[in-house]
C-alpha positions, 0 to 999 in steps of 0.5 A, spaced: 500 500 500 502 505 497 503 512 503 501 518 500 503 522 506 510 520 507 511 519 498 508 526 497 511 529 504 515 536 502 520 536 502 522 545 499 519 550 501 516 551 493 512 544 494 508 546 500 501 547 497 496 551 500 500 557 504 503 562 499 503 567 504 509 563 508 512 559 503 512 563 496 519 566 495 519 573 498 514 570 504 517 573 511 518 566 514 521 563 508 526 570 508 527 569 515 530 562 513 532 563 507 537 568 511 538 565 517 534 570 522 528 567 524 526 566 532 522 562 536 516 561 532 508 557 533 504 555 527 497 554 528 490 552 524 487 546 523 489 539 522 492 537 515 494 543 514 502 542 515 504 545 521 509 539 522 511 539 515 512 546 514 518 545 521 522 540 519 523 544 511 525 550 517 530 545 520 533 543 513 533 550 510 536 553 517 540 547 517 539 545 525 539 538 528 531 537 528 528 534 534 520 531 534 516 532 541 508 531 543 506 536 548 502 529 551 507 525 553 513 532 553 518 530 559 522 536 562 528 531 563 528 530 555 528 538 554 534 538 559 537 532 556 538 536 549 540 543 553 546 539 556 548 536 549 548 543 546 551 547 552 557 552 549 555 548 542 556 552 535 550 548 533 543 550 535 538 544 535 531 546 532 526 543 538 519 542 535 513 541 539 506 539 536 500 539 540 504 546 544 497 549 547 497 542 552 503 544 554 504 545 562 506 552 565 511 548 568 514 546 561 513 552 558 517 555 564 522 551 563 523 553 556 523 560 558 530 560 559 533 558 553 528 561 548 531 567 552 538 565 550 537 563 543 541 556 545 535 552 541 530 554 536 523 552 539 517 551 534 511 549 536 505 546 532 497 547 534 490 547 532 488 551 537 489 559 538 496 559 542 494 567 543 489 564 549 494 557 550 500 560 551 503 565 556 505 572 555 511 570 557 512 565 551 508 570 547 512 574 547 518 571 545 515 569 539 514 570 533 506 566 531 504 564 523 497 562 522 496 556 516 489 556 513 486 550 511 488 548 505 483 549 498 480 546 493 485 547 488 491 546 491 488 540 494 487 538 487 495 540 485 496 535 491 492 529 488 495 529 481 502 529 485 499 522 486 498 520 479 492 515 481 486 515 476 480 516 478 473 518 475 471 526 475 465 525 481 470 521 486 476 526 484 471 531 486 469 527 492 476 525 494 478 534 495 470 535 497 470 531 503 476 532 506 475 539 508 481 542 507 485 536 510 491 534 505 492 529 510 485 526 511 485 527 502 491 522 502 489 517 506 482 516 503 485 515 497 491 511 499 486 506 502 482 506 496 488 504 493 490 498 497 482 495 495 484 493 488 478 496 485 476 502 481 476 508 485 469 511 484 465 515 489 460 509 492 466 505 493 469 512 497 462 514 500 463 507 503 470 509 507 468 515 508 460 516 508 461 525 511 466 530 510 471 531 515 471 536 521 473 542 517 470 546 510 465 546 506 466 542 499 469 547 495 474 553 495 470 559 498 463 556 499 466 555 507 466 563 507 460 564 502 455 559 507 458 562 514 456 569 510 449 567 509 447 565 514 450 571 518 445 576 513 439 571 514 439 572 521 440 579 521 435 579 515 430 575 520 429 569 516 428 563 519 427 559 514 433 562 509 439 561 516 436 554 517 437 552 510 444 555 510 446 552 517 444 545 514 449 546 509 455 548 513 454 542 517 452 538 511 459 541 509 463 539 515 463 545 519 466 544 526 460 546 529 465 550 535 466 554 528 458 556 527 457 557 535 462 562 535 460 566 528 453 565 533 456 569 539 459 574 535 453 576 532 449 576 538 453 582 541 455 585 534 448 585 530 443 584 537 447 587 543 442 591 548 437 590 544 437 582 547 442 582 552 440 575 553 442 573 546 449 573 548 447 568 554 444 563 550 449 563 544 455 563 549 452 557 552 449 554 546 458 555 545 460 551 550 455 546 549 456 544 542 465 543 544 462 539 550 456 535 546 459 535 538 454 532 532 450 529 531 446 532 537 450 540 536 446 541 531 440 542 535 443 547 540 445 551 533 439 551 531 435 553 537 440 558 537 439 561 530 432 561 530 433 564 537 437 570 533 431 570 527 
């Protein structure tokens, strides 16, 4: 069975796919690289985006010993391990830490100093914001790239980088259903693969029967659905915002995604005029993180039809 994820891993700045704004030639963090002055840094965005990718093109460019750690099961006596290896070094080692929003604060007071001295390069990858899962102290120590989910068109670049056949409607699929994960896109398609059967869309719909956790099916239907749903609110359409809800959470959405949407409409376009708006909006936002779908989508459209 052939690994997608690892054959088409990049391995060069210009083979990364769906973040022009960091790699294209002339981006800042590739100039940074490029001239060996980039600091401490945090990427962030959804999974499958390249976070990890993205660091290990960073140790190769830069030229650094390259170090992999998950904050899950990060040990303080490993990162003192690989501080007195590299005490007084002319080497500077490049320390990457995914799942960085888990880290504890005392792990993240350990790092302090030595992010402090620049004895090692620390870059750390998240789903989340590292502007609330980070201390100011880490913070402000460096530097944090946000990395977009990946679109319809460079996920589609991606697939022919594979080089395997497969007919209009599953290839639409394929990218559709992924959400703008390259990783969940290539996994799909490398278990297809391994099935011996001709790739089409009922054989996919059998290992994957919804879309992946992030996006709407194609490039910029994600952010066209969110703005629909935003204006038939205002608008106090019902009937127009359930509609567009449905296809948001047809299309994968996350539902943390439209519940946040929803809280920043209750004070923005609501505010004082129902200032309990923003009390069940902020609840329907902590119940759906709690709850996930399918259940979530009765808190959402209790909570949009609440707006109405």
């Amino acid at each position: 069975m052939a690994d997608f994820t690892y054959l088409l891993r990049p391995k060069t700045f210009d083979d990364v796919v769906g973040q022009p704004h960091l790699c294209a030639q002339g981006a800042p963090l590739r100039t940074l690289c490029e001239t060996a002055a980039l600091t401490h840094s945090f990427f962030y965005g959804p999974p499958g985006c390249g976070k990890t990718t993205l660091a290990r093109i960073i140790a190769e460019v830069m030229e650094y010993p390259f170090y992999e750690f998950n904050a899950t099961s990060l040990k303080i006596e490993q990162l003192r391990k690989i501080f007195d290896q590299y005490e007084g070094s002319l080497t500077k080692p490049l320390l990457f830490i995914d799942e960085v929003h888990r880290l504890a604060k005392n792990q993240q007071e350990v790092l302090l100093p030595v992010m402090e001295k620049n004895s090692v390069l620390v870059i750390g990858a998240s789903t989340e914001n590292p502007y609330f899962s980070l201390t100011a102290a880490m913070r402000s120590r460096s530097l944090l790239f946000e990395l977009h989910s990946i679109g319809y068109d460079a996920l589609a670049d991606l697939l022919d980088r594979t080089g395997v056949k497969t007919e209009a409607e599953a290839r639409d699929y394929l990218i559709a259903s992924s959400g703008g994960d390259a990783r969940a896109m290539l996994k799909l398609l490398e278990v297809s693969t391994a099935l011996n059967k001709p790739i089409t869309i009922e054989l996919l719909k059998s290992l994957r029967p919804a879309a992946q956790s992030l996006g709407s099916s194609e490039a910029g239907v994600h952010y066209d659905l969110a703005s629909a749903l935003i204006k038939s609110i205002r608008g106090s359409d019902p009937d127009a915002a359930i509609y567009y809800l449905a296809r948001l959470i047809e299309g994968g959405e996350p539902p943390e995604f439209i519940a946040r949407r929803l809280v920043i409409l209750s004070s923005e376009d609501v505010g004082n005029a129902n200032p309990q708006a923003l009390t069940l909006t902020t609840s329907a936002m902590m119940s759906v993180k709690q709850i996930g779908y399918p259940e979530a989508r009765i808190i959402l459209a209790q909570a949009v039809i609440y707006l109405c």
